[in-house]
C-alpha positions as MATLAB code, in Angstrom:
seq = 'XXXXXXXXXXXXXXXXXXXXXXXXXXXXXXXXXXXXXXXXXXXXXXXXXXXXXXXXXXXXXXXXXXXXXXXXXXXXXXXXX';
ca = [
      15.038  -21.707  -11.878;
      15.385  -23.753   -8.617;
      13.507  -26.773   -8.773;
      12.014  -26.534   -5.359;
      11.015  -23.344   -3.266;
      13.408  -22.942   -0.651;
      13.018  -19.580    1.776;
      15.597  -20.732    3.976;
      18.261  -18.074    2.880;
      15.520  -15.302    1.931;
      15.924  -11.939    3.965;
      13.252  -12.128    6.221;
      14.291   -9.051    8.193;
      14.710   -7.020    4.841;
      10.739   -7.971    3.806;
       9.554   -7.526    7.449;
      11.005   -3.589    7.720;
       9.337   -3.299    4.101;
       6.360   -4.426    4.915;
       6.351   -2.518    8.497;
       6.849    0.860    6.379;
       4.250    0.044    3.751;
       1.782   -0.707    7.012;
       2.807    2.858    8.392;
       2.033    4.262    5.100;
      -1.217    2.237    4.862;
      -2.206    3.461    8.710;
      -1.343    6.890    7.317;
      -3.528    6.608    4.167;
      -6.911    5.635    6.172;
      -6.482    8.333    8.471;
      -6.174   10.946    6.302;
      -8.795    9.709    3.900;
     -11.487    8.233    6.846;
     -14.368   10.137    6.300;
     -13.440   11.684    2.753;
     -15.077   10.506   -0.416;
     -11.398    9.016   -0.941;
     -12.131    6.347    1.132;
     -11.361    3.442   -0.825;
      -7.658    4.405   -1.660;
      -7.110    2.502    1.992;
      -8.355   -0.750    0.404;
      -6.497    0.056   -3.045;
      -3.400    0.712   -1.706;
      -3.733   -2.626    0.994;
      -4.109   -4.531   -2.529;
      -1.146   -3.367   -4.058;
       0.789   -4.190   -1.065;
      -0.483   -7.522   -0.777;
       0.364   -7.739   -5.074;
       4.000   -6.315   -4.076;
       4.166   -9.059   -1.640;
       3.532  -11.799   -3.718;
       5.708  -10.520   -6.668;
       8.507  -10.364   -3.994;
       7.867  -13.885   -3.090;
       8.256  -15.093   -6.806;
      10.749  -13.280   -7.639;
      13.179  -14.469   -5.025;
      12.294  -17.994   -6.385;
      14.234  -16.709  -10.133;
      17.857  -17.445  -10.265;
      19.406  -14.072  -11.496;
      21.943  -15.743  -13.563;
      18.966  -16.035  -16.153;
      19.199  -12.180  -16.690;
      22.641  -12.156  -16.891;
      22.736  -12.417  -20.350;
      20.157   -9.655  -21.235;
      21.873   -7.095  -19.312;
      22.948   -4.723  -21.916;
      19.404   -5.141  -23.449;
      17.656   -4.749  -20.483;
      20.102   -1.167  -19.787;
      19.307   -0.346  -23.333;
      15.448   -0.447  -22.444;
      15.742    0.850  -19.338;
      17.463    3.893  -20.772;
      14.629    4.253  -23.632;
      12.032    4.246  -21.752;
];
């Protein structure tokens, strides 16, 4: 893992677009759920958003040669489950 937290070569544009669709889905949501006893899926789903978000964030921070190694168990799981 890099020692400090660098988001000079992370792909802004790429996390901008996905973050511009999950806003059009998150529009979507509270209009179709405004005045329904459903509600509160607008404020759910702006949660998991903002959780995706962060996750993103970290995980760009992990050096993928870590999981290098694990590969074939991580297929193996992948397949299992």
């Amino acid at each position: 893992m890099r020692n400090s937290l660098n988001f000079h070569d992370f792909d802004w544009v790429l996390f901008g677009l996905g973050l511009a669709i999950a806003a059009i889905g998150l529009v979507e949501i509270y209009s179709t759920t405004a005045q329904t006893p459903l509600a509160d899926q607008f404020q759910k789903q702006a949660y998991w958003i903002l959780l995706g978000c962060a996750l993103t964030l970290i995980m760009s921070q992990i050096d993928y040669h870590l999981f290098l190694v694990h590969v074939p168990w991580l297929y193996v799981l992948s397949v299992l489950t």
